[in-house]
MARSE-592380 format. One record per atom (N, C-alpha, C, O): atom name; residue in one letter; x, y, z; residue number from 1; chain. Coordinates in steps of 0.001 Angstrom, whole numbers. Layout:
! MARSE-592380
> CA|A|X|Y|Z|NUM|A
...
END
This chain:
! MARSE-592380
> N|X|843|-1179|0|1|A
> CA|X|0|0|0|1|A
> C|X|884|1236|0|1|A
> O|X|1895|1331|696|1|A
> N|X|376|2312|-942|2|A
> CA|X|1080|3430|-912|2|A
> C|X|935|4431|909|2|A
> O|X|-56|4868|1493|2|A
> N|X|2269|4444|1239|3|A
> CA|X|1980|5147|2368|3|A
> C|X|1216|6613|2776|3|A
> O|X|846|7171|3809|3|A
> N|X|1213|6961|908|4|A
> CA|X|351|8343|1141|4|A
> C|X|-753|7853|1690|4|A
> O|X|-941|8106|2880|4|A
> N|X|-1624|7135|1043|5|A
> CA|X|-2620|6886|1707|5|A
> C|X|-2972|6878|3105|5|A
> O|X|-3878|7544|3607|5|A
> N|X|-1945|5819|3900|6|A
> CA|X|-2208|6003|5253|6|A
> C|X|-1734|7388|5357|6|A
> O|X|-2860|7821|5116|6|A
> N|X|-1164|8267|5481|7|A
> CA|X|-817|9345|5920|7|A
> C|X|-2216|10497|5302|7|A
> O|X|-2554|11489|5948|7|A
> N|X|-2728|10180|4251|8|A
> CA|X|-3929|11053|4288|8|A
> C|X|-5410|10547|5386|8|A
> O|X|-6339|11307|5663|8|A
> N|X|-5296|9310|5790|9|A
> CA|X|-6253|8607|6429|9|A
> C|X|-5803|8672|7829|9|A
> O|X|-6488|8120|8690|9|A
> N|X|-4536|9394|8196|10|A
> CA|X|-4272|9431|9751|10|A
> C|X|-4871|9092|10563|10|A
> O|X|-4736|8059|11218|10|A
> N|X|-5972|10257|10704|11|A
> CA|X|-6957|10157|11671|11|A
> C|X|-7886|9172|12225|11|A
> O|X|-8268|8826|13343|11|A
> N|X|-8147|8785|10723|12|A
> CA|X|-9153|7542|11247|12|A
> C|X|-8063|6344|11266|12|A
> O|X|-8480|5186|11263|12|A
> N|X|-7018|6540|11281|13|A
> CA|X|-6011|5063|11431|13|A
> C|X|-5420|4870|12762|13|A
> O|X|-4976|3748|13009|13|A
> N|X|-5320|6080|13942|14|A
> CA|X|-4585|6390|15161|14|A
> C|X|-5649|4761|16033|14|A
> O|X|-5106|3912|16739|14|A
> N|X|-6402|4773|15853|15|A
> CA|X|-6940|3285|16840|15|A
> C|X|-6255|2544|16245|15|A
> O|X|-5438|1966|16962|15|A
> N|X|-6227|2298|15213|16|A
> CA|X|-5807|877|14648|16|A
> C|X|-4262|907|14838|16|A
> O|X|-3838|-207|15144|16|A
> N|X|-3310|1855|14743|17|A
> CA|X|-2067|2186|15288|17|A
> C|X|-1812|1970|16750|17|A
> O|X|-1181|1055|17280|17|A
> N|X|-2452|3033|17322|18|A
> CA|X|-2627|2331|18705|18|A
> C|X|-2815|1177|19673|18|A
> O|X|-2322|997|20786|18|A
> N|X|-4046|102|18626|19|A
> CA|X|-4252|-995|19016|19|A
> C|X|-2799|-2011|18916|19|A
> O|X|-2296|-2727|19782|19|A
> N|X|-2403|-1765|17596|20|A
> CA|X|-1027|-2327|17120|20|A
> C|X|-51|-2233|17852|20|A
> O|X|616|-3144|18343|20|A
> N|X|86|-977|17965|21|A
> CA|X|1698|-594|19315|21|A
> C|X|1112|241|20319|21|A
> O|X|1003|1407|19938|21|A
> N|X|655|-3|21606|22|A
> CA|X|-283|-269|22458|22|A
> C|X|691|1211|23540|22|A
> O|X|296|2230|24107|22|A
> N|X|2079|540|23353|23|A
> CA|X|2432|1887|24372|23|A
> C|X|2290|2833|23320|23|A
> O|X|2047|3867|23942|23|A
> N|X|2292|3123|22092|24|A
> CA|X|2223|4445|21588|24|A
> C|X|715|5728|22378|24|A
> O|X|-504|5555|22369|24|A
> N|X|1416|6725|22863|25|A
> CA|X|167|7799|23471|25|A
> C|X|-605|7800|22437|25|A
> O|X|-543|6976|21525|25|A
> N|X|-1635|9032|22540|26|A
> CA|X|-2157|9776|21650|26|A
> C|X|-1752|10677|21132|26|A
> O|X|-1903|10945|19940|26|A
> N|X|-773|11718|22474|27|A
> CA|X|601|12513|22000|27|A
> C|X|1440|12129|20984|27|A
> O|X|1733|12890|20062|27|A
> N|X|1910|10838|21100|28|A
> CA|X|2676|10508|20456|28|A
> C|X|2416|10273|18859|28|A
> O|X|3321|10238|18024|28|A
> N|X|1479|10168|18670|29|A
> CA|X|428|9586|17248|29|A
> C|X|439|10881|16931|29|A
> O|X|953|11075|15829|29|A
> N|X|27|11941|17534|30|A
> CA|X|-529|13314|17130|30|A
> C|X|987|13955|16790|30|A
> O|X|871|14803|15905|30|A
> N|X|2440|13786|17260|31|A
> CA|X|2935|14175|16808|31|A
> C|X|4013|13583|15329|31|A
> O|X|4833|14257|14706|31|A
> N|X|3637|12161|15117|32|A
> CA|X|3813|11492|14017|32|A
> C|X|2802|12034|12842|32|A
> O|X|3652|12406|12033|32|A
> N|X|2264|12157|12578|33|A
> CA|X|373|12636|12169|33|A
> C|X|995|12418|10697|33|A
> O|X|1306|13226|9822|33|A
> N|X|1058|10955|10766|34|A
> CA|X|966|9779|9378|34|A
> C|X|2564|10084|8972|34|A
> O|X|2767|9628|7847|34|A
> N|X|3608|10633|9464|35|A
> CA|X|5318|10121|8907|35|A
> C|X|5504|8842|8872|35|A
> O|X|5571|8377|10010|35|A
> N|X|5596|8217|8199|36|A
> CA|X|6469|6830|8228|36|A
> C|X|7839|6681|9103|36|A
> O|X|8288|5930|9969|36|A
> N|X|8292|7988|8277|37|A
> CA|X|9919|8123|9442|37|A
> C|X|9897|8323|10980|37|A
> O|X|10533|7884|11939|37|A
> N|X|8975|9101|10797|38|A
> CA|X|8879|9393|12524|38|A
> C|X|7914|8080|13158|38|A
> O|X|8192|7678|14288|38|A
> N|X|7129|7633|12628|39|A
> CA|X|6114|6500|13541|39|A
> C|X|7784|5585|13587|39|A
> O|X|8259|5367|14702|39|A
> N|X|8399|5208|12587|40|A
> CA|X|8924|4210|12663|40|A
> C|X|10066|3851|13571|40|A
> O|X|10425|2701|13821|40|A
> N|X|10886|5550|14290|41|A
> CA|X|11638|6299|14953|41|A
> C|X|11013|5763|16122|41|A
> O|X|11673|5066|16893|41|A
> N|X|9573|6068|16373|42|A
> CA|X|8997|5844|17786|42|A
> C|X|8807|4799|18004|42|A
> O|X|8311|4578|19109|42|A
> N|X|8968|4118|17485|43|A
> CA|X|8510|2171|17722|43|A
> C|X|9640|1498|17848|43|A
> O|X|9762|547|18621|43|A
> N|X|10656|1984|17017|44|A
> CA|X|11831|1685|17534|44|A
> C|X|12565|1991|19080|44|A
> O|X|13297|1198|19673|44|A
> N|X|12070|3659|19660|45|A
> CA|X|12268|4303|20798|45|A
> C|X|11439|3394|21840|45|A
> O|X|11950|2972|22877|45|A
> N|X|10306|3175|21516|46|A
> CA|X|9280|2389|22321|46|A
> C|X|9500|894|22526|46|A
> O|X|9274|205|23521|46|A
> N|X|9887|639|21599|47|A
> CA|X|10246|-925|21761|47|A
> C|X|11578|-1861|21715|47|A
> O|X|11745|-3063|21921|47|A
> N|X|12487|-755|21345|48|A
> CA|X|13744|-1292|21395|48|A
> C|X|13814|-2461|20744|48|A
> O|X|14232|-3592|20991|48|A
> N|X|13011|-1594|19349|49|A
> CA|X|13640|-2779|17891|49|A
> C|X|14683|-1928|16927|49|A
> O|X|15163|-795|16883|49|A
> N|X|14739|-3150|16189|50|A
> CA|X|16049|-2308|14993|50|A
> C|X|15180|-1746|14132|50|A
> O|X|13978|-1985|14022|50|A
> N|X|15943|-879|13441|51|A
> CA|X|14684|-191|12253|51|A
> C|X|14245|-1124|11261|51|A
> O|X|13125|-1047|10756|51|A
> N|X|15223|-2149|10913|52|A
> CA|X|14870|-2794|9839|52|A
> C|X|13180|-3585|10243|52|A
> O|X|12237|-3708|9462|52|A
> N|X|13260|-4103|11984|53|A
> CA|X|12303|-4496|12344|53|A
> C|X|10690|-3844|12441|53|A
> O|X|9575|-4347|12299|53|A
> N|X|11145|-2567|12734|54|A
> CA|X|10521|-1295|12564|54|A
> C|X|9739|-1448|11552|54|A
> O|X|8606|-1930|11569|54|A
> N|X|10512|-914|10373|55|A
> CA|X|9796|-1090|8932|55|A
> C|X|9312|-2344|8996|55|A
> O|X|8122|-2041|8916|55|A
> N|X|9312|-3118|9050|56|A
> CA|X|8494|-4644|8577|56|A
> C|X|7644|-4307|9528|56|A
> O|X|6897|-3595|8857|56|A
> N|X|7276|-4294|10421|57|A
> CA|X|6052|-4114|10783|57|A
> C|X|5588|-2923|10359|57|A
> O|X|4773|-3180|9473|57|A
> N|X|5660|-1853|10500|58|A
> CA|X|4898|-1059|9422|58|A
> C|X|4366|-1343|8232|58|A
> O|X|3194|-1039|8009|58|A
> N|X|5225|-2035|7189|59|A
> CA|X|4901|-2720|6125|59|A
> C|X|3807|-3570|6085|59|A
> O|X|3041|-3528|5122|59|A
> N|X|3605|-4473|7170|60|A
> CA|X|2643|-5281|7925|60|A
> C|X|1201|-5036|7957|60|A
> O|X|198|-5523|7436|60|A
> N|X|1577|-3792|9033|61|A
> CA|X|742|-2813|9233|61|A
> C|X|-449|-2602|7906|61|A
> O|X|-1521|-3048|7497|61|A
> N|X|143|-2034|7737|62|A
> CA|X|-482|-835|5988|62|A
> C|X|-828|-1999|5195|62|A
> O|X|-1816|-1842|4477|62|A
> N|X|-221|-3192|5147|63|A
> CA|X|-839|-4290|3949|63|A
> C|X|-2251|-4357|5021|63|A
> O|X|-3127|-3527|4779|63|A
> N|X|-2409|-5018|5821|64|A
> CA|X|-3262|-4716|6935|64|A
> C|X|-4342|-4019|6456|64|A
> O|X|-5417|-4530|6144|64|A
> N|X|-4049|-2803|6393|65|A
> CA|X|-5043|-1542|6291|65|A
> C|X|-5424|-1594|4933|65|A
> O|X|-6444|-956|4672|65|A
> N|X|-4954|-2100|4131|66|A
> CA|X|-5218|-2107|3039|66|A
> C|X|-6972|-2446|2374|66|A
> O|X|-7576|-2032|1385|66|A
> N|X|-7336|-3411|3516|67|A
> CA|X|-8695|-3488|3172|67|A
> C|X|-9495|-2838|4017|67|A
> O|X|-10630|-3166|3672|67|A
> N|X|-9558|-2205|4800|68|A
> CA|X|-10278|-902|5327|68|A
> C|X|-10175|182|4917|68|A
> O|X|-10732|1063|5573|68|A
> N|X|-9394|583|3618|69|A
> CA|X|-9229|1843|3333|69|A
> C|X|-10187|2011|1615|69|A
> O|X|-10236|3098|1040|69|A
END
């Protein structure tokens, strides 16, 4: 899935983000507000993964979303 997409659908995607990476705030979502770079920065900060791990789940993610959007 093109990431524009999620990044134009932010808003209605922050539950489903949230549900996914559970410590992410709402702060924290609100100040990502659909970056790839930066969500992927914070999940790494939050979870003490590698980025490469990072991205694959994002990637994950968004195939995911793909049929709700």
């Amino acid at each position: 899935m093109n990431w524009d997409i999620v990044e134009g659908n932010w808003k209605q995607l922050k539950g489903s983000v949230q549900e996914k990476w559970g410590d992410l705030t709402n702060d924290d979502l609100d100040r990502v507000q659909g970056n790839r770079q930066k969500l992927a920065g914070l999940i790494q900060e939050k979870y003490g993964l590698a980025k490469d791990e990072a991205e694959r789940q994002i990637d994950d993610f968004a195939a995911a979303q793909k049929e709700t959007l």
